[in-house]
FIKOLNU-821176 format. One record per residue (C-alpha): z, x, y; residue number from 1; residue in one letter. Coordinates in nm, 2 decimals. Each point is the difference from the previous one (the first is absolute). Layout:
BEGIN
@up = Z | east = X | north = Y | pos = NUM | code = A
...
***
This chain:
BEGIN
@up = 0.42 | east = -2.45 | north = 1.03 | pos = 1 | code = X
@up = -0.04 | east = -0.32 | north = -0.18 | pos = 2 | code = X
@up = -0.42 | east = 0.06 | north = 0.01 | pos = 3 | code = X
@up = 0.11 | east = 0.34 | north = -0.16 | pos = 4 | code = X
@up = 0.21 | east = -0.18 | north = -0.24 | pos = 5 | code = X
@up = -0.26 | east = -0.22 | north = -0.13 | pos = 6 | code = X
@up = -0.27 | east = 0.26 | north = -0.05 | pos = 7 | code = X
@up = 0.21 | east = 0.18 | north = -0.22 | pos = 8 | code = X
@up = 0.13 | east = -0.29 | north = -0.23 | pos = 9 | code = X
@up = -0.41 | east = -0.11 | north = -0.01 | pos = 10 | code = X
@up = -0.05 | east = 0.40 | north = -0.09 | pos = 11 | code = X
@up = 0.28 | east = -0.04 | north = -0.20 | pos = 12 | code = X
@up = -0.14 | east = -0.32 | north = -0.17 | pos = 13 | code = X
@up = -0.33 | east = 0.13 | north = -0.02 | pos = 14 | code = X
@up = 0.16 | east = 0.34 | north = -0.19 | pos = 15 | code = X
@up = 0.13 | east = -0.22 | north = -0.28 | pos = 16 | code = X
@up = -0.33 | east = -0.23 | north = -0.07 | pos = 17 | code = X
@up = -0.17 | east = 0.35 | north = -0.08 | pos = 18 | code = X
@up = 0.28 | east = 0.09 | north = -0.22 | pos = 19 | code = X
@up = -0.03 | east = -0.35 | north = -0.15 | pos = 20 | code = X
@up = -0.32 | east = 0.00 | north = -0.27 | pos = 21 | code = X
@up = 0.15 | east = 0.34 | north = -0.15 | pos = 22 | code = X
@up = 0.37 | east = -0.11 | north = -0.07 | pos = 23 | code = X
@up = -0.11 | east = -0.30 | north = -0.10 | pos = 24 | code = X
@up = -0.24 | east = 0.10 | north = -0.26 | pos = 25 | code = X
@up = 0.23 | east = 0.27 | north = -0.12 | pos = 26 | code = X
@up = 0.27 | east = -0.24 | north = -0.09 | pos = 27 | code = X
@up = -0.27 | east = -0.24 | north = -0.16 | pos = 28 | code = X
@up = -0.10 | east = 0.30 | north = -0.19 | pos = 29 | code = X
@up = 0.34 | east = 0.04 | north = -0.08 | pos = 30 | code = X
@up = 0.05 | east = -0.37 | north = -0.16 | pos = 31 | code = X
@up = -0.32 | east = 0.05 | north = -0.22 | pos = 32 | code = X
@up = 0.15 | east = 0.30 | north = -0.16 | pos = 33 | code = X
@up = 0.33 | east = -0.17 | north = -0.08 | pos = 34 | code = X
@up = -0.21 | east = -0.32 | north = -0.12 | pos = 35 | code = X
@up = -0.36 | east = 0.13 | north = -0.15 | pos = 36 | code = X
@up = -0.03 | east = 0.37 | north = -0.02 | pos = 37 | code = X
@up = 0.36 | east = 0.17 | north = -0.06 | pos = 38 | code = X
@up = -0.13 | east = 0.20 | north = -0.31 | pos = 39 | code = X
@up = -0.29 | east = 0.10 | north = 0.15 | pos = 40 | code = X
@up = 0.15 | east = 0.16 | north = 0.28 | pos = 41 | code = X
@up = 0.24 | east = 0.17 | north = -0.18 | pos = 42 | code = X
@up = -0.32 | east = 0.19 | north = -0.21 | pos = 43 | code = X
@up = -0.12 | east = 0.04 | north = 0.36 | pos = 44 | code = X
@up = 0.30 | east = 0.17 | north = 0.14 | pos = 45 | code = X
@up = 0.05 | east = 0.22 | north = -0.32 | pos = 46 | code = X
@up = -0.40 | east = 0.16 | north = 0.07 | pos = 47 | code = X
@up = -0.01 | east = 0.02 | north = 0.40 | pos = 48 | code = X
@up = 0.38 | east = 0.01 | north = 0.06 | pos = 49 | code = X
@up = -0.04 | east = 0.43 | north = 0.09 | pos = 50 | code = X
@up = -0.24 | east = -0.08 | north = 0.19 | pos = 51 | code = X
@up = 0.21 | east = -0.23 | north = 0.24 | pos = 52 | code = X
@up = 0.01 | east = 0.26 | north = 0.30 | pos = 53 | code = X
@up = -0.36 | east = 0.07 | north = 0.01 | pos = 54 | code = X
@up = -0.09 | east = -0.37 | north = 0.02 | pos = 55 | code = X
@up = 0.29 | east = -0.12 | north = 0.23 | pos = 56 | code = X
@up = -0.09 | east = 0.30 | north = 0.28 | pos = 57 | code = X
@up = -0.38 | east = -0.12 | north = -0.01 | pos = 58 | code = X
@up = 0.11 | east = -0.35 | north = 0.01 | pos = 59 | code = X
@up = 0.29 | east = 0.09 | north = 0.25 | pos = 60 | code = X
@up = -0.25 | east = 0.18 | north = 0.24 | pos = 61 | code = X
@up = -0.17 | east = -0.35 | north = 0.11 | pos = 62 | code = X
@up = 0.09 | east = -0.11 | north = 0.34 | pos = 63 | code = X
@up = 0.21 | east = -0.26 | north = -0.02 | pos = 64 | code = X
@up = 0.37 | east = -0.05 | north = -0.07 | pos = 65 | code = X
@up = -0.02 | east = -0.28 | north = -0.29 | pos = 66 | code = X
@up = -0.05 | east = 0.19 | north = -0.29 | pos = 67 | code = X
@up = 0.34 | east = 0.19 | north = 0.04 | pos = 68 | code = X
@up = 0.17 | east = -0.31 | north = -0.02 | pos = 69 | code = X
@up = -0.21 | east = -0.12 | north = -0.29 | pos = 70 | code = X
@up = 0.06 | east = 0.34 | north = -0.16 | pos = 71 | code = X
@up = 0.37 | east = -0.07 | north = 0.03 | pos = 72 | code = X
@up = 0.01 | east = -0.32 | north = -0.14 | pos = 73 | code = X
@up = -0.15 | east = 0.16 | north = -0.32 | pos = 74 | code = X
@up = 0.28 | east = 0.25 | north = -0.01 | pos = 75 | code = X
@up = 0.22 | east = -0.24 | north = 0.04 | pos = 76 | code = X
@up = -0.12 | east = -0.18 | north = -0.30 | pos = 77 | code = X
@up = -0.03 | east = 0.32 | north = -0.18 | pos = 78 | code = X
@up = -0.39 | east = 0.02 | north = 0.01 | pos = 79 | code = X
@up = -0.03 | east = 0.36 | north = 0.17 | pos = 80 | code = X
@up = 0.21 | east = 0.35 | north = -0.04 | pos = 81 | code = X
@up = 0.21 | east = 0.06 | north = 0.28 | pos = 82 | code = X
@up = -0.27 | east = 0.32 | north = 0.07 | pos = 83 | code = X
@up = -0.31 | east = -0.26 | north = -0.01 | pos = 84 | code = X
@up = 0.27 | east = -0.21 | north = 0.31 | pos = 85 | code = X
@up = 0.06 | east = 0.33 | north = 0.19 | pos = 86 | code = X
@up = -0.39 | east = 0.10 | north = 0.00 | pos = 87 | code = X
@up = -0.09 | east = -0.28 | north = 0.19 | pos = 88 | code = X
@up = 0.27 | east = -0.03 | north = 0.19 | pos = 89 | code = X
@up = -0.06 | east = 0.41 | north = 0.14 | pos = 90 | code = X
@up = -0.38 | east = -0.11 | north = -0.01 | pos = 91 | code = X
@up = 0.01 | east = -0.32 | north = 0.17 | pos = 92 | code = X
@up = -0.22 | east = 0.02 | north = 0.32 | pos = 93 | code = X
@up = 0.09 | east = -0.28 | north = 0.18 | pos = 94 | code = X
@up = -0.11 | east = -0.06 | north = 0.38 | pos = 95 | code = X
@up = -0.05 | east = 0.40 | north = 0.02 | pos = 96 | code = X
@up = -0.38 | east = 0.00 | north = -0.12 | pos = 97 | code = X
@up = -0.15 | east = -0.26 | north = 0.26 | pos = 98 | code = X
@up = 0.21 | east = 0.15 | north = 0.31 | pos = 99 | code = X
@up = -0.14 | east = 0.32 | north = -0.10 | pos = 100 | code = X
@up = -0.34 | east = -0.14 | north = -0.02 | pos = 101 | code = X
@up = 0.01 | east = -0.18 | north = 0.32 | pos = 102 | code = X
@up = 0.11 | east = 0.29 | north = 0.20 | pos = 103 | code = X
@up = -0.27 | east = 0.21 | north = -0.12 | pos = 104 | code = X
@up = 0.19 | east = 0.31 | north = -0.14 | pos = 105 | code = X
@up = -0.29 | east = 0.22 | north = -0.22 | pos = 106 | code = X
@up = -0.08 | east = -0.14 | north = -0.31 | pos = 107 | code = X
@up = 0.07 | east = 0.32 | north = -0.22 | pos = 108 | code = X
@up = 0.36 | east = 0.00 | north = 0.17 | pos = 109 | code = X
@up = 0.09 | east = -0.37 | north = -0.14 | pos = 110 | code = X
@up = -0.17 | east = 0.08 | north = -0.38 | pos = 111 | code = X
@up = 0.25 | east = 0.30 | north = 0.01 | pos = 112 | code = X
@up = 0.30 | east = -0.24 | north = 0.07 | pos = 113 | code = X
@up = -0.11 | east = -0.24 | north = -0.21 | pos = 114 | code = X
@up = 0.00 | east = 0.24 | north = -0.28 | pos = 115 | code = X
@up = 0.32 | east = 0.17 | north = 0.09 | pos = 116 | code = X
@up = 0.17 | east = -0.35 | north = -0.06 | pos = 117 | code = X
@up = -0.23 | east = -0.08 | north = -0.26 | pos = 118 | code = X
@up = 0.04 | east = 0.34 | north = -0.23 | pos = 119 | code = X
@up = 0.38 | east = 0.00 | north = 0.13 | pos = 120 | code = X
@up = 0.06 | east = -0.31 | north = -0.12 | pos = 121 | code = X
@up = -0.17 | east = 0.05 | north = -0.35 | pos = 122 | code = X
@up = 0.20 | east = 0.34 | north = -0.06 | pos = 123 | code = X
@up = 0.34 | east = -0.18 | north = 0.08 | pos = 124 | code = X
@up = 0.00 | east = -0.29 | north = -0.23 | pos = 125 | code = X
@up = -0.14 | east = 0.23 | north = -0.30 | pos = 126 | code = X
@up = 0.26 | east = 0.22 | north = 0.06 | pos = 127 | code = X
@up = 0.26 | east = -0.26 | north = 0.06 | pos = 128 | code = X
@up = -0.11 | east = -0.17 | north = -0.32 | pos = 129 | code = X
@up = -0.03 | east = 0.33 | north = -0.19 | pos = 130 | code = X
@up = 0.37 | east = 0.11 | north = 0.10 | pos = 131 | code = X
@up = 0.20 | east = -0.34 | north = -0.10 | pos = 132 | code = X
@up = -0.22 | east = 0.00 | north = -0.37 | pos = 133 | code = X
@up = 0.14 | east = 0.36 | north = -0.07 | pos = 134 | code = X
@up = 0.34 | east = -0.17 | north = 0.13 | pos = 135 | code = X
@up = -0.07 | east = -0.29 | north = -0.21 | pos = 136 | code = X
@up = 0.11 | east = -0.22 | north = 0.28 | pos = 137 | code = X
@up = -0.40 | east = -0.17 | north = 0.05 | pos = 138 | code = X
@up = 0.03 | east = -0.42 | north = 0.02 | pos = 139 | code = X
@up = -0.19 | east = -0.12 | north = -0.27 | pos = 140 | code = X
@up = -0.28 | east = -0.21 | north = 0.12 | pos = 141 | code = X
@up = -0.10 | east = -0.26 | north = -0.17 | pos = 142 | code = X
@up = -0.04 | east = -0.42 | north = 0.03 | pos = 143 | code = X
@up = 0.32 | east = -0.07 | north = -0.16 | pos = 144 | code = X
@up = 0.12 | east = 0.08 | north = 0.38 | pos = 145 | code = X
@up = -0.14 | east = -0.27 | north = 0.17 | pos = 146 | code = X
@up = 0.14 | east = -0.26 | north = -0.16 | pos = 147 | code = X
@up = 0.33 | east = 0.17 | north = 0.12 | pos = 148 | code = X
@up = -0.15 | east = 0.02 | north = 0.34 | pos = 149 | code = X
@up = -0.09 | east = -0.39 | north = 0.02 | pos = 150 | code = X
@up = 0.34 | east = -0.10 | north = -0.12 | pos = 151 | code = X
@up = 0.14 | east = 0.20 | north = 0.26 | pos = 152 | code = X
@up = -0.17 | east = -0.17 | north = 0.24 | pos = 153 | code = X
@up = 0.09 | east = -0.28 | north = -0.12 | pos = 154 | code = X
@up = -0.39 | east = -0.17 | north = -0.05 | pos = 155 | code = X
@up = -0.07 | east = -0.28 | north = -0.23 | pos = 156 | code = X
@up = -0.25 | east = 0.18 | north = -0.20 | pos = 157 | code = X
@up = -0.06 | east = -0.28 | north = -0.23 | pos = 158 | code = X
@up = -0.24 | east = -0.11 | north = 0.27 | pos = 159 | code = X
@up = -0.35 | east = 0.08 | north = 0.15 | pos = 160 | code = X
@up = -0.04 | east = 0.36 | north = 0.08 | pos = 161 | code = X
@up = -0.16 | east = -0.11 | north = 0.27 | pos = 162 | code = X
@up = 0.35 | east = -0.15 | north = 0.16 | pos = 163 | code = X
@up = 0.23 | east = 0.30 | north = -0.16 | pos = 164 | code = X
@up = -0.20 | east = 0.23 | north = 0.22 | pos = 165 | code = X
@up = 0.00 | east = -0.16 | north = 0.32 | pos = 166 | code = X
@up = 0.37 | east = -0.04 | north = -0.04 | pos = 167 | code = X
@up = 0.04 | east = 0.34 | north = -0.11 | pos = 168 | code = X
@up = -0.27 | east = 0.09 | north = 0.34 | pos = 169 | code = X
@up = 0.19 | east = -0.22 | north = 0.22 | pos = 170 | code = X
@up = 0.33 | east = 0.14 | north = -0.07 | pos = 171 | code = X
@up = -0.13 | east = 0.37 | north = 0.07 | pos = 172 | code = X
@up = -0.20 | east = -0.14 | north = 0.29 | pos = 173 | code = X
@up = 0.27 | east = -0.15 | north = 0.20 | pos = 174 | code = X
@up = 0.21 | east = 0.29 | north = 0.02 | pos = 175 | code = X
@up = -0.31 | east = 0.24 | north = 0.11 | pos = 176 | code = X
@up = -0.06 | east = -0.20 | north = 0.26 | pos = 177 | code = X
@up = 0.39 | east = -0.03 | north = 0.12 | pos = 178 | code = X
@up = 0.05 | east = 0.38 | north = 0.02 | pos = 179 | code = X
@up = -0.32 | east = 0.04 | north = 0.11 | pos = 180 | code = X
@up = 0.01 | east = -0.17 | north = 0.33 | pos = 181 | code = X
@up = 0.33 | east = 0.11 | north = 0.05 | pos = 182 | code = X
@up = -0.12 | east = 0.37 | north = -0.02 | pos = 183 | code = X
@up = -0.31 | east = -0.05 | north = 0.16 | pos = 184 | code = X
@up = 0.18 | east = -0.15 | north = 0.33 | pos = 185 | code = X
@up = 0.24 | east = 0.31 | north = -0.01 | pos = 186 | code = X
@up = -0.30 | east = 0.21 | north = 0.00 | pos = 187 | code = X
@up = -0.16 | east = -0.15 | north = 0.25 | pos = 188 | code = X
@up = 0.32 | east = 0.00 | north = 0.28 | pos = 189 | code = X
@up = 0.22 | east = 0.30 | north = -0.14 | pos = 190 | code = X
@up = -0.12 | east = 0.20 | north = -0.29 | pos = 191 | code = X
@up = -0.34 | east = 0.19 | north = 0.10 | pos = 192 | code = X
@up = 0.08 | east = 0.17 | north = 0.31 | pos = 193 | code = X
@up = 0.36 | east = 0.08 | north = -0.16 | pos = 194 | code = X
@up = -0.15 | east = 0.15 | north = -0.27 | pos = 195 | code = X
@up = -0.26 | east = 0.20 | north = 0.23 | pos = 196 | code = X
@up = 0.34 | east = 0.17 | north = 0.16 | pos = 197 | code = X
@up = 0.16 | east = 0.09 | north = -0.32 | pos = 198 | code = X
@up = -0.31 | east = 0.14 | north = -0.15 | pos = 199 | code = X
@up = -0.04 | east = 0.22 | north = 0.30 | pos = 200 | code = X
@up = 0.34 | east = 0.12 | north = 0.03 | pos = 201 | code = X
@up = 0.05 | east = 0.09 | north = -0.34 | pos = 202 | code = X
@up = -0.35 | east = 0.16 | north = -0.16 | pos = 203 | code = X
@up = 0.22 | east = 0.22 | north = -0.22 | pos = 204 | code = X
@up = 0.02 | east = -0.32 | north = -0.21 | pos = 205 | code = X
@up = -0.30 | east = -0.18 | north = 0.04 | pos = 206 | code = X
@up = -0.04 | east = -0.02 | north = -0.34 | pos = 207 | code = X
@up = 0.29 | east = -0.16 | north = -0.10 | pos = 208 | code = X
@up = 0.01 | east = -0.22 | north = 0.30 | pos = 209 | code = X
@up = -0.34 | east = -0.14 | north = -0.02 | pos = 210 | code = X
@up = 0.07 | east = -0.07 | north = -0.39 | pos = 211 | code = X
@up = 0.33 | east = -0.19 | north = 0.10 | pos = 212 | code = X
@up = -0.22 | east = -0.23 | north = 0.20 | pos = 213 | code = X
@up = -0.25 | east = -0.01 | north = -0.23 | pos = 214 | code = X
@up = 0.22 | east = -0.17 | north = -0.21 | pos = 215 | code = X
@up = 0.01 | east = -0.31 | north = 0.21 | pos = 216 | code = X
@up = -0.17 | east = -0.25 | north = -0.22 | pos = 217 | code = X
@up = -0.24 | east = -0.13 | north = 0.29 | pos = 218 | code = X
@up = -0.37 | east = 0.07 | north = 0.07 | pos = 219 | code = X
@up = 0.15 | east = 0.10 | north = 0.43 | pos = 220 | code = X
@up = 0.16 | east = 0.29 | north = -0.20 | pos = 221 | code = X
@up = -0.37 | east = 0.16 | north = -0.08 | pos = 222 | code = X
@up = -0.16 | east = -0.12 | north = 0.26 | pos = 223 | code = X
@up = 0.29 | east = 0.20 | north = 0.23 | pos = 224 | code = X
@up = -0.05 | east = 0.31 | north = -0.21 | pos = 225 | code = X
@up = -0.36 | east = 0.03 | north = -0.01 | pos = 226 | code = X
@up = -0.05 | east = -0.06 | north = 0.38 | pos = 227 | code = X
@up = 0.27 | east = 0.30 | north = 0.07 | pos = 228 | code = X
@up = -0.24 | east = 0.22 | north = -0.18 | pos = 229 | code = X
@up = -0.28 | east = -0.16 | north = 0.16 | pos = 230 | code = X
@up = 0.13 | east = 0.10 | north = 0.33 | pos = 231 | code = X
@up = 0.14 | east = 0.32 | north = -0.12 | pos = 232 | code = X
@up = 0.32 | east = -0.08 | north = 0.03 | pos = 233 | code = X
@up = 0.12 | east = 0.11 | north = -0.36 | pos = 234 | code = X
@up = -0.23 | east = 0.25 | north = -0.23 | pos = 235 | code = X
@up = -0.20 | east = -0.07 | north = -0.34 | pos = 236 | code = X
@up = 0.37 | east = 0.08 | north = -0.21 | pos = 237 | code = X
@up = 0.23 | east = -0.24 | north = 0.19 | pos = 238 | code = X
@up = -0.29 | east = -0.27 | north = 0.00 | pos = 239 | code = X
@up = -0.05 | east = 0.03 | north = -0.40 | pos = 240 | code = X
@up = 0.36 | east = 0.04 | north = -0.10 | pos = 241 | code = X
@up = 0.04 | east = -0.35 | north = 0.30 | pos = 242 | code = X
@up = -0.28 | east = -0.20 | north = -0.23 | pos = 243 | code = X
@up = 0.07 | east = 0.11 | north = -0.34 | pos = 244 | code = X
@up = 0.36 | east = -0.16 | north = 0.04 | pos = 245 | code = X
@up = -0.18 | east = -0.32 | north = 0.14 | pos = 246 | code = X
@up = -0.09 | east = -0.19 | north = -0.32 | pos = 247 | code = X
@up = -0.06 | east = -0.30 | north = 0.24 | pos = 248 | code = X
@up = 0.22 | east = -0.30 | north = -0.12 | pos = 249 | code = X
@up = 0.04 | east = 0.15 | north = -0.37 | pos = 250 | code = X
@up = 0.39 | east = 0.11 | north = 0.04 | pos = 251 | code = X
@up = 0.06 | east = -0.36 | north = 0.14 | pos = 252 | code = X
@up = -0.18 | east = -0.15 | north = -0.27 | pos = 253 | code = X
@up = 0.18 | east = 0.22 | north = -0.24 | pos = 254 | code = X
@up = 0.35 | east = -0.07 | north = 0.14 | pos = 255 | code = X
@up = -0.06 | east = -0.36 | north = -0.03 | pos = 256 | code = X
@up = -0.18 | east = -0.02 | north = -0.34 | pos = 257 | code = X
@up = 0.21 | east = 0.29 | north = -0.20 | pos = 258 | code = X
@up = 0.40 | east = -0.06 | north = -0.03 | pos = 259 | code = X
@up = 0.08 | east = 0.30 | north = -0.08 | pos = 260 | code = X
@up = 0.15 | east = 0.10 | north = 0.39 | pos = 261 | code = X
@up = 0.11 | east = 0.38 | north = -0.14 | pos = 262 | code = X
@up = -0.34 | east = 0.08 | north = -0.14 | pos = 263 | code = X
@up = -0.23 | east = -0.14 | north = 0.32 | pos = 264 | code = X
@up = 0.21 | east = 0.21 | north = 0.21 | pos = 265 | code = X
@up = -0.05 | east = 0.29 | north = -0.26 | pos = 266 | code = X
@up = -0.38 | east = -0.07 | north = 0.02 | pos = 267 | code = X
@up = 0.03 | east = -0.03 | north = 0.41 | pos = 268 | code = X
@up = 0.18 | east = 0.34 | north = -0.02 | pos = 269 | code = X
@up = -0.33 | east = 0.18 | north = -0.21 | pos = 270 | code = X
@up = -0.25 | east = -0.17 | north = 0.22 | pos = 271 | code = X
@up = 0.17 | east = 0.14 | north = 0.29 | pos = 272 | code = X
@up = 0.04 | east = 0.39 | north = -0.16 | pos = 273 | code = X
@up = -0.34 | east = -0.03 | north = -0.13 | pos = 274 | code = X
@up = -0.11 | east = -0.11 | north = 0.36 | pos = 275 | code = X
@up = 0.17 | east = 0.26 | north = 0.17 | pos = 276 | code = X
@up = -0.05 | east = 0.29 | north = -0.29 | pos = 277 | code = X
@up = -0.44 | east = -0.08 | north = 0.03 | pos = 278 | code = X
@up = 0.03 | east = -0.05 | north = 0.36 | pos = 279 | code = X
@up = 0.18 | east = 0.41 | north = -0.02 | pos = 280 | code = X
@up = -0.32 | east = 0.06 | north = -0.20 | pos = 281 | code = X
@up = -0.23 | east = -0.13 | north = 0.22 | pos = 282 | code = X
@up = 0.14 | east = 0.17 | north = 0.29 | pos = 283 | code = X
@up = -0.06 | east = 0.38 | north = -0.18 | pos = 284 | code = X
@up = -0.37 | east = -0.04 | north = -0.11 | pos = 285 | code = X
@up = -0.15 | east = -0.28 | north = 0.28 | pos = 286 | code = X
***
């Protein structure tokens, strides 16, 4: 037990390094706006802000869990629309593309999920985005945000950027690393043969019940999820609608970063109907 233990907080450990260079620069990149370049993005965000969506599902299609939480951090300082946030959240690949590698399903057959989570994720977040500017209710995004942001986090700004970020990266850091250990040892001793069970007595509602889990902000979540469909456990619609939910550890970034509870549990709520509704989708035309 205790060997088991210790291979999972060094998995655990190891997790968090890779999530590291990514968090960190993004909240360095985050102190130079405030400090040097706060005009400039605001130009920058006026010319490519429509184009959020697009470039946040490319971007979110990478294999790796970091950039959500990067991508979050920017919402939180009022960098990206909240359809830019929920594009690469649905896009995020995670742990799915090298488990689907490694057990050798056809090449064709991962492209085609890859660009059902890539093209699903780009029509959400325009739509999203387009919908709240004919409500009026789109967050303005601009660099007067961060300096809200920092304050709320209570960093001395007045010093290096250099130090500002790692405090900021630290912060985020420890709790990633706290929840994920905790969920990775549940996983490992209760959670994936549980789940196996309830996703074979109720098939009616895979779709909903793989995007519930999918909303566990741990990499075990879609690493469970893709090796169901790799042993045909679950189909190509439960699987999708399972790993569109997973935006990796962007929802706990998010709930730490953004104090606004009601409207991260609004945005949790979308990630998970959007999940569900493309993993529907998926289902009909696979």
């Amino acid at each position: 037990m205790w060997e088991t233990i210790w291979e999972l907080l060094s998995e655990t450990v190891l997790d968090c390094l890779k999530m590291l260079p990514i968090l960190f620069l993004a909240y360095l990149l985050m102190e130079f706006i405030e400090k040097k370049a706060g005009e400039k993005l605001n130009r920058v965000v006026a010319k490519v802000g429509s184009l959020g969506p697009l470039i946040g599902g490319l971007l979110g299609a990478v294999p790796q869990c970091g950039f959500s939480g990067a991508i979050a951090g920017f919402y939180a300082a009022g960098i990206v629309t909240l359809g830019t946030l929920m594009s690469v959240f649905l896009s995020t690949s995670d742990e799915m593309l090298p488990i689907l590698l490694s057990s050798h399903i056809a090449i064709p057959e991962i492209l085609k999920i890859l660009a059902f989570k890539v093209v699903g994720g780009i029509v959400a977040g325009f739509l999203i985005d387009i919908v709240l500017r004919l409500l009026r209710k789109q967050r303005s995004t601009n660099s007067e945000h961060i300096h809200e942001f920092c304050e709320q986090e209570h960093c001395d700004c007045e010093e290096s950027i250099f130090i500002s970020a790692l405090k900021h990266t630290g912060k985020v850091m420890l709790l990633i690393f706290i929840v994920s250990l905790l969920l990775n040892v549940v996983f490992e001793f209760w959670g994936a043969d549980l789940l196996r069970n309830m996703i074979a007595s109720v098939p009616v509602f895979g779709e909903a019940l793989l995007a519930l889990i999918g909303l566990i902000p741990n990499c075990s979540a879609s690493v469970l999820i893709t090796n169901l469909y790799v042993e045909n456990v679950i189909t190509a619609g439960p699987m999708i609608a399972g790993l569109m939910a997973n935006a990796g550890v962007g929802l706990l970034v998010l709930f730490r970063l953004n104090k606004k509870v009601k409207e991260n549990l609004l945005i949790t709520a979308l990630l998970y109907v959007c999940a569900v509704a493309l993993g529907f989708v998926t289902g009909l035309i696979w």
